[in-house]
C-alpha positions, 0 to 999 in steps of 0.5 A: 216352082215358079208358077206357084209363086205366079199363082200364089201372087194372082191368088194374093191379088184377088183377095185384096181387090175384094177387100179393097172393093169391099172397103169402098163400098162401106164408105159410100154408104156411110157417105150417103147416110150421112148426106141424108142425115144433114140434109135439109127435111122438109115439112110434111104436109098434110094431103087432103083426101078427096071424096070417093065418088062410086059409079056403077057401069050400066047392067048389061045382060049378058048370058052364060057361056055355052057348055064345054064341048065334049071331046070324043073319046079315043077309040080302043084300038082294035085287033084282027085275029091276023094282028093278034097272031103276028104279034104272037109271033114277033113276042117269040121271036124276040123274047128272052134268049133260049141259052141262058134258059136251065134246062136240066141237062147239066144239073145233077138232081 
């Protein structure tokens, strides 16, 4: 029981610094706006646009890139009549499993 109230206390803590924090940061920005609003406002002044002045950089020739270089493309991978057998083999072997094959023996047809 007691570490309820423990943690009920520290629950009750918390929400009060956040509405405390909240509270503060309110008036300082009331405070602020208010500072801004007294303050003395300076008159604008007018900027005077200077004139563009455009200047071309001088034309050098330059000539286009050279074409992509063309990859080669992958070679197909090719078997032997001896790969091909050994793989027929290793599918056998590791293929599904026989014992969960229905044969027939046990089915009444």
């Amino acid at each position: 029981m007691p570490e309820q109230i423990w943690i009920l206390l520290l629950f009750l803590v918390v929400v009060l610094f956040n509405v405390i924090t909240g509270l503060l940061s309110q008036r300082r920005k009331r405070d602020a706006a208010a500072e801004k609003q007294k303050g003395p406002q300076a008159a604008p002044t007018a900027r005077r646009a200077s004139p563009r002045v455009v200047v071309t950089p001088p034309r050098i020739d330059v000539s286009p890139p050279p074409p992509p270089a063309v990859h080669p493309r992958r070679r197909r991978m090719t078997l032997r009549r001896g790969d091909l057998r050994r793989a027929i083999v290793v599918m056998t072997l590791l293929g599904p499993p026989r014992a969960f094959d229905d044969e027939g023996h046990d089915v009444k047809r």
